[in-house]
TIZAGU-126257 format. One record per residue (C-alpha): residue number from 0; x, y, z; residue in one letter. Coordinates in nm, 2 decimals, always signed. Layout:
N
+-----+--------+--------+--------+---------+
| num |      u |      v |      w | residuo |
+-----+--------+--------+--------+---------+
| NUM |      X |      Y |      Z |       a |
...
+-----+--------+--------+--------+---------+
This chain:
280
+-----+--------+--------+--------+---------+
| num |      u |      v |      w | residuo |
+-----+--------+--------+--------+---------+
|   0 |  +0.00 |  +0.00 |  +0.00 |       x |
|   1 |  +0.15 |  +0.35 |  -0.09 |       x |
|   2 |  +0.25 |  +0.56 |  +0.21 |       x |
|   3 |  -0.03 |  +0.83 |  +0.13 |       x |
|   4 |  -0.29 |  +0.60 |  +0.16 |       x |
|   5 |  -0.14 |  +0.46 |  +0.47 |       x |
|   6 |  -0.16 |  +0.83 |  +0.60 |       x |
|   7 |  -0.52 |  +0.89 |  +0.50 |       x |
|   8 |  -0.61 |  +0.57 |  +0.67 |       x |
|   9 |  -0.42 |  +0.67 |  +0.97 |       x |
|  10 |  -0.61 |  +1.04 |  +0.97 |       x |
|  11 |  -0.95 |  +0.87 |  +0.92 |       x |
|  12 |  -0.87 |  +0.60 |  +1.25 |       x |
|  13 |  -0.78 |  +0.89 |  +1.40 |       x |
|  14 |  -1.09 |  +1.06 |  +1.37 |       x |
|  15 |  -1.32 |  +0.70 |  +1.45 |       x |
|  16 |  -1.09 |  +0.64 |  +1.77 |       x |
|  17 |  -1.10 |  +1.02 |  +1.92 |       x |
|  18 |  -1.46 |  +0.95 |  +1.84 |       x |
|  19 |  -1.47 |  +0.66 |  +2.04 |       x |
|  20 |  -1.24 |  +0.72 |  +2.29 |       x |
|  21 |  -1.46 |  +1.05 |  +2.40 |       x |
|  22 |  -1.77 |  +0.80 |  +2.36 |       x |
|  23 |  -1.61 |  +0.60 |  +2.65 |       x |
|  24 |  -1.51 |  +0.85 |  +2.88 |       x |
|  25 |  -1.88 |  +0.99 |  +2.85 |       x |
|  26 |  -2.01 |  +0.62 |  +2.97 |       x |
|  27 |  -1.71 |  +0.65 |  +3.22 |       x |
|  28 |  -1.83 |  +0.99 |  +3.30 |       x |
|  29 |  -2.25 |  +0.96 |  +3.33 |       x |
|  30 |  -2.28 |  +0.76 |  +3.64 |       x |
|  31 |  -2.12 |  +1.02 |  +3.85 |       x |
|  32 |  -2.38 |  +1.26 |  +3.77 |       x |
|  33 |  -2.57 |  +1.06 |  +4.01 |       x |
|  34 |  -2.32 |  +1.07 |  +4.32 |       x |
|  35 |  -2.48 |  +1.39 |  +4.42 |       x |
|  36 |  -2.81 |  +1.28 |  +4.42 |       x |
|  37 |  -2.75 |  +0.89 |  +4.61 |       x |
|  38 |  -2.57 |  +1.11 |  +4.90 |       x |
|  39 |  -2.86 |  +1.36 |  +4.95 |       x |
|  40 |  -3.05 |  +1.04 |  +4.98 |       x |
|  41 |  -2.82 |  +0.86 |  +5.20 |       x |
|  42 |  -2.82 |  +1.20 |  +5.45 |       x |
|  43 |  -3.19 |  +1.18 |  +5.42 |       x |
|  44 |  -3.22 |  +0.83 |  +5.55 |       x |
|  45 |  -2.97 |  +0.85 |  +5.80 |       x |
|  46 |  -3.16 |  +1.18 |  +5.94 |       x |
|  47 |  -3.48 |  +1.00 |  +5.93 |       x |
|  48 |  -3.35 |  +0.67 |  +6.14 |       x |
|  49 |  -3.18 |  +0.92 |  +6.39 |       x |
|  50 |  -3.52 |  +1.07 |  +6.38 |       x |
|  51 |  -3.67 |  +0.73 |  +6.42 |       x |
|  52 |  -3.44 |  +0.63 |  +6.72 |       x |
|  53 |  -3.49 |  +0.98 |  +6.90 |       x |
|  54 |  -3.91 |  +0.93 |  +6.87 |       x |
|  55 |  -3.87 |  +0.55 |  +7.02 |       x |
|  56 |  -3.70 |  +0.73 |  +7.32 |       x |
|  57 |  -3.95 |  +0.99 |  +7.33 |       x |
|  58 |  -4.22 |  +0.76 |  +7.33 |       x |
|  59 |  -4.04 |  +0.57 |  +7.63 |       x |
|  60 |  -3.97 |  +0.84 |  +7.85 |       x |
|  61 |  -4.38 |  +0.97 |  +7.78 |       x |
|  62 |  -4.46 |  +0.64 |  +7.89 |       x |
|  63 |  -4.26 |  +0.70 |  +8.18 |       x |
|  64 |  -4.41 |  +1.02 |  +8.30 |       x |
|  65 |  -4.75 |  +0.88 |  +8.22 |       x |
|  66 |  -4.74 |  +0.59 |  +8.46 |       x |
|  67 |  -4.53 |  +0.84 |  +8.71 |       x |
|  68 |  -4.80 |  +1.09 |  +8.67 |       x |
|  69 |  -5.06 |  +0.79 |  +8.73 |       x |
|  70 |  -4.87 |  +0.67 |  +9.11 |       x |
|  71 |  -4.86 |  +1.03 |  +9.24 |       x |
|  72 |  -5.25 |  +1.06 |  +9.16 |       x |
|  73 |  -5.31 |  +0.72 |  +9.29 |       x |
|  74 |  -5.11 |  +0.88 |  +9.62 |       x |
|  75 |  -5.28 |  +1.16 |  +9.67 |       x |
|  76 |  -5.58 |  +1.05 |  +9.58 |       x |
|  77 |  -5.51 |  +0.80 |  +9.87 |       x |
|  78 |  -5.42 |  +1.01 | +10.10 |       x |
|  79 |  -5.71 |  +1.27 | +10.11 |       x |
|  80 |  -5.93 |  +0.97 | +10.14 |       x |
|  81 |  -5.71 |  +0.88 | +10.48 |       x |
|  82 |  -5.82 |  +1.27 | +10.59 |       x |
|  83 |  -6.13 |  +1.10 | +10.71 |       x |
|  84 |  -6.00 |  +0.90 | +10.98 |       x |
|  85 |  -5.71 |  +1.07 | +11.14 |       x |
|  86 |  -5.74 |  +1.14 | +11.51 |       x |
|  87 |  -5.44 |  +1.31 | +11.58 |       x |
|  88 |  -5.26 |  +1.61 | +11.51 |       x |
|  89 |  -4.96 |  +1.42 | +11.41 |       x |
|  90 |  -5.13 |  +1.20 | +11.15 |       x |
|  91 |  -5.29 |  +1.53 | +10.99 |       x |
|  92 |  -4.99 |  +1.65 | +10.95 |       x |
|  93 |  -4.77 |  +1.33 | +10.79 |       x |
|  94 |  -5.09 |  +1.32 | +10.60 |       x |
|  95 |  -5.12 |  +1.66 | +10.46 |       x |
|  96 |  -4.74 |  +1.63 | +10.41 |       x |
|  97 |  -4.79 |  +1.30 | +10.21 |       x |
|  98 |  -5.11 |  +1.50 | +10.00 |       x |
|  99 |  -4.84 |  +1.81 |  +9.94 |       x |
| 100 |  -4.55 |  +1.57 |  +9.82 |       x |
| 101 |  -4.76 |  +1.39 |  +9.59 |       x |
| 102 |  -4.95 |  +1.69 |  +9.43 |       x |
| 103 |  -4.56 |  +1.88 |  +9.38 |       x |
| 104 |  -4.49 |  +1.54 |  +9.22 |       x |
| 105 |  -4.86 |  +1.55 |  +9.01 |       x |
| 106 |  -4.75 |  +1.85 |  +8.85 |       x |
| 107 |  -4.40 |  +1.77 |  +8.75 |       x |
| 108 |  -4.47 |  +1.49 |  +8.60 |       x |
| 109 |  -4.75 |  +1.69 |  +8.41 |       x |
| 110 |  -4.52 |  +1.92 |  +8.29 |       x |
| 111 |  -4.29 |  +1.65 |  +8.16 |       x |
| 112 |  -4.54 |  +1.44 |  +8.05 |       x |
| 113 |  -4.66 |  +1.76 |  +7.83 |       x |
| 114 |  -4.31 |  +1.80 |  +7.67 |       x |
| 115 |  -4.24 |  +1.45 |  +7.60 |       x |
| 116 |  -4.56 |  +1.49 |  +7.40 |       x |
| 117 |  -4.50 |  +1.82 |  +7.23 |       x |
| 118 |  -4.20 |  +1.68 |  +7.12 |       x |
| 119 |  -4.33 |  +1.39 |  +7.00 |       x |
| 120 |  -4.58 |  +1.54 |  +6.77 |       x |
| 121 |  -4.27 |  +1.78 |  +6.66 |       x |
| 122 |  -4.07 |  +1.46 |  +6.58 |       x |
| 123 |  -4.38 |  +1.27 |  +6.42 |       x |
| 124 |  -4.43 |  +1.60 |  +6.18 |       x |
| 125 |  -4.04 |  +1.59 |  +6.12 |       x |
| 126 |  -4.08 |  +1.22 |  +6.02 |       x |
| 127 |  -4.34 |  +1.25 |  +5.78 |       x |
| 128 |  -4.19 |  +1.53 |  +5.61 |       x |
| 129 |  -3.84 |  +1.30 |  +5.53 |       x |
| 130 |  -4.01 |  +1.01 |  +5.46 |       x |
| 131 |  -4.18 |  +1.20 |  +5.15 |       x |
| 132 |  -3.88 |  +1.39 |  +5.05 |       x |
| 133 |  -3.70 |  +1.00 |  +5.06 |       x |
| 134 |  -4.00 |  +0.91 |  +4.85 |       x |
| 135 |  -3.97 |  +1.19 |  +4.60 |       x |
| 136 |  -3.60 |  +1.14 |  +4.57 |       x |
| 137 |  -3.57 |  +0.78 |  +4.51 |       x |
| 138 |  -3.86 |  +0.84 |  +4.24 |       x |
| 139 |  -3.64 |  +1.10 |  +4.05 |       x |
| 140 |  -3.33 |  +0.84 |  +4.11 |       x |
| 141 |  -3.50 |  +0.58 |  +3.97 |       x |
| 142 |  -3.63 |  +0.83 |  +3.65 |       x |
| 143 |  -3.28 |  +0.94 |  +3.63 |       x |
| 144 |  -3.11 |  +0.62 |  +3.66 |       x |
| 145 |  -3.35 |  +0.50 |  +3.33 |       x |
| 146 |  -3.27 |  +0.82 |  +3.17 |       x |
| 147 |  -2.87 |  +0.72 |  +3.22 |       x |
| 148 |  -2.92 |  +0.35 |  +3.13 |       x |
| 149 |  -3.09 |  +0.49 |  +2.80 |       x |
| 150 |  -2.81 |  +0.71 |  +2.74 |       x |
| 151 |  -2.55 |  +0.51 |  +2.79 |       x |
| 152 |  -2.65 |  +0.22 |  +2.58 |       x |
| 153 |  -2.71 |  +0.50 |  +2.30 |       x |
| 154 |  -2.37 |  +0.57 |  +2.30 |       x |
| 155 |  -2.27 |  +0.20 |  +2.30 |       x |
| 156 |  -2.44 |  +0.20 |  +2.03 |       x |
| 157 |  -2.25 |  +0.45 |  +1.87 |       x |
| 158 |  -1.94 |  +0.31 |  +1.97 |       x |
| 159 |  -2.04 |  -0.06 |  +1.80 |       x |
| 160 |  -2.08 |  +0.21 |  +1.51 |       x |
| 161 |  -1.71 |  +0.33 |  +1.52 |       x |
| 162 |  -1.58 |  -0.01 |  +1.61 |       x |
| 163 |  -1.74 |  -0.16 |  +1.23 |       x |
| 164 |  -1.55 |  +0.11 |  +1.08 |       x |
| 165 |  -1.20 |  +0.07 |  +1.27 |       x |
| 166 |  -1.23 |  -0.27 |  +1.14 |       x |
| 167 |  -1.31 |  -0.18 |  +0.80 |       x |
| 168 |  -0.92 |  +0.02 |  +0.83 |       x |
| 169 |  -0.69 |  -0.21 |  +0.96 |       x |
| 170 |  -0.68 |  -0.48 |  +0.82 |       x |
| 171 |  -0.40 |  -0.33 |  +0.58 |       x |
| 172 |  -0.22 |  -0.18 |  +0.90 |       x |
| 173 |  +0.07 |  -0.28 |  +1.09 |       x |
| 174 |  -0.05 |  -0.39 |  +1.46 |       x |
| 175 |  +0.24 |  -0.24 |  +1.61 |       x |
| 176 |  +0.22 |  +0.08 |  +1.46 |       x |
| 177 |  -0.19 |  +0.05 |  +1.56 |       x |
| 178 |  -0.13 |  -0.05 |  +1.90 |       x |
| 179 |  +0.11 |  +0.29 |  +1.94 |       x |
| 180 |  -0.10 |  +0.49 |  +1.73 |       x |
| 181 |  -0.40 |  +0.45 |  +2.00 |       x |
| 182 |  -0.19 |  +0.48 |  +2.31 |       x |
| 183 |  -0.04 |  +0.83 |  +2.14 |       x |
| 184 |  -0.42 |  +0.93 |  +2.02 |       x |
| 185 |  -0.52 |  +0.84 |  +2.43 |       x |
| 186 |  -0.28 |  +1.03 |  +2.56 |       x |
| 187 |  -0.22 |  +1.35 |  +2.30 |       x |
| 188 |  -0.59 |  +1.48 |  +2.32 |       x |
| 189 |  -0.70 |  +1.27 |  +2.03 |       x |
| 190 |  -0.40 |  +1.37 |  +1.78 |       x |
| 191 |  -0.21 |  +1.06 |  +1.66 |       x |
| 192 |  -0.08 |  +1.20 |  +1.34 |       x |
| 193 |  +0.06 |  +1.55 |  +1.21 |       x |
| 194 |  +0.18 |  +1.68 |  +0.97 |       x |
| 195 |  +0.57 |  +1.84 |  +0.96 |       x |
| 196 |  +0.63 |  +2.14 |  +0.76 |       x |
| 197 |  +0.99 |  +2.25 |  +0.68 |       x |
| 198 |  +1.15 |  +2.04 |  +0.96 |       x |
| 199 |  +0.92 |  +2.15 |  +1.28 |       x |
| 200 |  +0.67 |  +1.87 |  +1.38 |       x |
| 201 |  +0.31 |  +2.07 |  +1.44 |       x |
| 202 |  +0.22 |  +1.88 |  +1.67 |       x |
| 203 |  +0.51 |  +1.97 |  +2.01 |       x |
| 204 |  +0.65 |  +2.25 |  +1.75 |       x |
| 205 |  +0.99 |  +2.11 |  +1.80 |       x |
| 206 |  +1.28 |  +2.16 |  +1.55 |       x |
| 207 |  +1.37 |  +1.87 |  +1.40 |       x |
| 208 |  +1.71 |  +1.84 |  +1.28 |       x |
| 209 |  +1.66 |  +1.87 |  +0.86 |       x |
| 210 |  +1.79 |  +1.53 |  +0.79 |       x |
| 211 |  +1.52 |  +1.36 |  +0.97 |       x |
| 212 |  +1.31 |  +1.63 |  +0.85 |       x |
| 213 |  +1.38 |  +1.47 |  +0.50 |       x |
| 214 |  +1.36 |  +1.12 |  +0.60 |       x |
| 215 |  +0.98 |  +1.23 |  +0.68 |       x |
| 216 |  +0.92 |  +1.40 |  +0.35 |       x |
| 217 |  +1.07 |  +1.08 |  +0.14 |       x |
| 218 |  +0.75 |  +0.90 |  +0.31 |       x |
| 219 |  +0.89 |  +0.60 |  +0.27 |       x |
| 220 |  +0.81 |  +0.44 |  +0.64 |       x |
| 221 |  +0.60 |  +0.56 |  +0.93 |       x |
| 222 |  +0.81 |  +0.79 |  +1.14 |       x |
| 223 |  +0.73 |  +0.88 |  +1.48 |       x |
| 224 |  +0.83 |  +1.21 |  +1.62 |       x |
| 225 |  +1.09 |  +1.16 |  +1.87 |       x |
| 226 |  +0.95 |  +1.43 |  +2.12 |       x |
| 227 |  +0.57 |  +1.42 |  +2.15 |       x |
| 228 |  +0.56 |  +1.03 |  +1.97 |       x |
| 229 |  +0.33 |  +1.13 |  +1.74 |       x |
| 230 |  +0.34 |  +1.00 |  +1.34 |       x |
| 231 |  +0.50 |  +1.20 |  +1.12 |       x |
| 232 |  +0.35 |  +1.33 |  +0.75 |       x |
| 233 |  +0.50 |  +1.63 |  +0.53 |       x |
| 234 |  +0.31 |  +1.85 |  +0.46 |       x |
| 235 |  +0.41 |  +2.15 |  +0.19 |       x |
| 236 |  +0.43 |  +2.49 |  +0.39 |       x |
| 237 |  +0.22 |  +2.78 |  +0.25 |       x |
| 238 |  +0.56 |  +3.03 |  +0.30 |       x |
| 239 |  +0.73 |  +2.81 |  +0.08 |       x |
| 240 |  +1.00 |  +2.56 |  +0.13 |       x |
| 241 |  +1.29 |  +2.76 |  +0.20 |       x |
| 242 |  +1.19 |  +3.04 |  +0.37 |       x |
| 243 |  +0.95 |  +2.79 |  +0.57 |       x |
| 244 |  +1.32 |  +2.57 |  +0.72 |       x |
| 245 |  +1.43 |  +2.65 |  +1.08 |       x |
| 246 |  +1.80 |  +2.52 |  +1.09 |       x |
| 247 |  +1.83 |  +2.69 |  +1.43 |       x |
| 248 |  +1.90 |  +2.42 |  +1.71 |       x |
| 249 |  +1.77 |  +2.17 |  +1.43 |       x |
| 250 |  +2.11 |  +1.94 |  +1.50 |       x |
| 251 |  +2.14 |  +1.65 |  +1.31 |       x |
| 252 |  +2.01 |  +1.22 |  +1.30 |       x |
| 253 |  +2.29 |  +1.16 |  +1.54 |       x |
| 254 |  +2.12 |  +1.34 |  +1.80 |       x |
| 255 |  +1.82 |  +1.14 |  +1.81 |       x |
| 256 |  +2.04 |  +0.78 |  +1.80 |       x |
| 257 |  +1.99 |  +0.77 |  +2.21 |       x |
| 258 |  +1.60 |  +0.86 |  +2.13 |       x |
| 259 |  +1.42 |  +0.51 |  +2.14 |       x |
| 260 |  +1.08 |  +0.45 |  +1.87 |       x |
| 261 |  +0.96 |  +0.29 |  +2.20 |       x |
| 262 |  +1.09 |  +0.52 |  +2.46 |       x |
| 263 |  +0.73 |  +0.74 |  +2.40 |       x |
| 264 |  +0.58 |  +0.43 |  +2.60 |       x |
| 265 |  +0.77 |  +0.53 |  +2.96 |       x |
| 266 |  +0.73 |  +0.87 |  +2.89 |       x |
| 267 |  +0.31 |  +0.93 |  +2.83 |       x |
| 268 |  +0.07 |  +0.97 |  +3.12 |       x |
| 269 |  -0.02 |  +0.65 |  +3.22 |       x |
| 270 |  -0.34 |  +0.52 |  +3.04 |       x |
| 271 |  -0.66 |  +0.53 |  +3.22 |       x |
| 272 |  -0.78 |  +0.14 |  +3.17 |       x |
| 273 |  -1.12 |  +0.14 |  +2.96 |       x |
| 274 |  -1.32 |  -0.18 |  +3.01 |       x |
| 275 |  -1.65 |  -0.20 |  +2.86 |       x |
| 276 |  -1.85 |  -0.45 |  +2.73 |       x |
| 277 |  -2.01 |  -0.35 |  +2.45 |       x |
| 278 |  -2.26 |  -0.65 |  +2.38 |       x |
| 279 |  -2.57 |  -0.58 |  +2.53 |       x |
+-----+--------+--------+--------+---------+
């Protein structure tokens, strides 16, 4: 196959995997739309339990009071009936004593009894109003967790798309060079392939020393730039040829000979592992 047609193959890929690769950083991406949602609803439920455990001691401690309430009634209520049949001085008074003590007690737990109550219809109210708001956000979850699922498998969808047409390109492309020319399109912001014009690579804008500059324009073999990895294609300058050259700091092929083909691979951002089914 003729090096151009290698190149427009290469230009088109490049175009389907950027495609895709954005495809499956959306899918990555959509699902954590719903983080903020699931922890309202998880503050939500936790309120409403620590709700739920405060009105369980509530209703305990009214229960309390009531049956307090109940023994200084039954007291007193004793007590004045024992007015009746004192004979002495001394019994009237333990006895009006006893009738005091009791009725001080009547009242406090009264009092109590009244707040425990107030509060529970304050916490009852409270507890109705976040079960709802649970309710009503685990309904729009739910809506918007269809809404995602539908989304995402629409851009599956569009990614089995792309991945008919990838095929349809490679089959006349080296592996190698396909496996490097995704990694560099991964990690260079979807750009796997630029052109050169004079000897300065347009993609990192570095000189390039003219020789290798040459090598590129020959298009004999796939050339990766030895700074930002990327393939290499010439590409005719509109200032012209000459006036177009940089031979400032350009050097020569001998400074590249420590510059590894491979070397590109320890030097990229590590790649963000992408594992999606795509079969439904």
């Amino acid at each position: 196959m003729a090096m151009d047609d290698v190149f427009d193959k290469l230009r088109t890929l490049q175009d389907i995997l950027s495609r895709k690769i954005i495809l499956e950083q959306d899918i990555q991406e959509i699902p954590k739309l719903l983080v903020t949602q699931e922890e309202l609803l998880a503050r939500l439920k936790k309120t409403y339990i620590e709700k739920n455990q405060d009105y369980e001691k509530a209703k305990a401690a009214e229960s309390e009071f009531r049956n307090k309430l109940l023994d200084a009634e039954t007291s007193r209520e004793r007590a004045e009936k024992n007015m009746d049949s004192i004979s002495t001085q001394r019994e009237y008074e333990a006895l009006d004593k006893e009738i005091r003590d009791a009725s001080e007690k009547e009242q406090q737990y009264r009092k109590e009894l009244q707040r425990e109550e107030r509060f529970l219809s304050d916490l009852d109210e409270q507890m109705k109003e976040s079960a709802s708001m649970i309710e009503r956000q685990e309904m729009e979850l739910t809506k918007r967790r269809a809404g995602i699922e539908a989304e995402i498998a629409e851009k599956k969808t569009q990614i089995d798309d792309l991945v008919k047409q990838e095929q349809e390109l490679i089959p006349d492309l080296d592996s190698e060079v396909l496996f490097k020319f995704e990694r560099i399109i991964r990690n260079k912001m979807g750009r796997g392939i630029v052109a050169i014009k004079g000897n300065v690579c347009m993609g990192c804008h570095m000189i390039l020393p003219i020789q290798f500059a040459n090598m590129v324009r020959r298009g004999e073999d796939i050339v990766f730039c030895p700074y930002c990895s990327r393939i290499l294609y010439y590409e005719e300058s509109e200032e012209g040829e000459e006036d177009f050259f940089d031979s400032g700091d350009s050097g020569s092929l001998s400074d590249l000979d420590d510059i590894d083909e491979d070397e590109f691979d320890d030097e990229e951002e590590e790649e963000e592992k992408v594992n999606i089914d795509y079969e439904e």
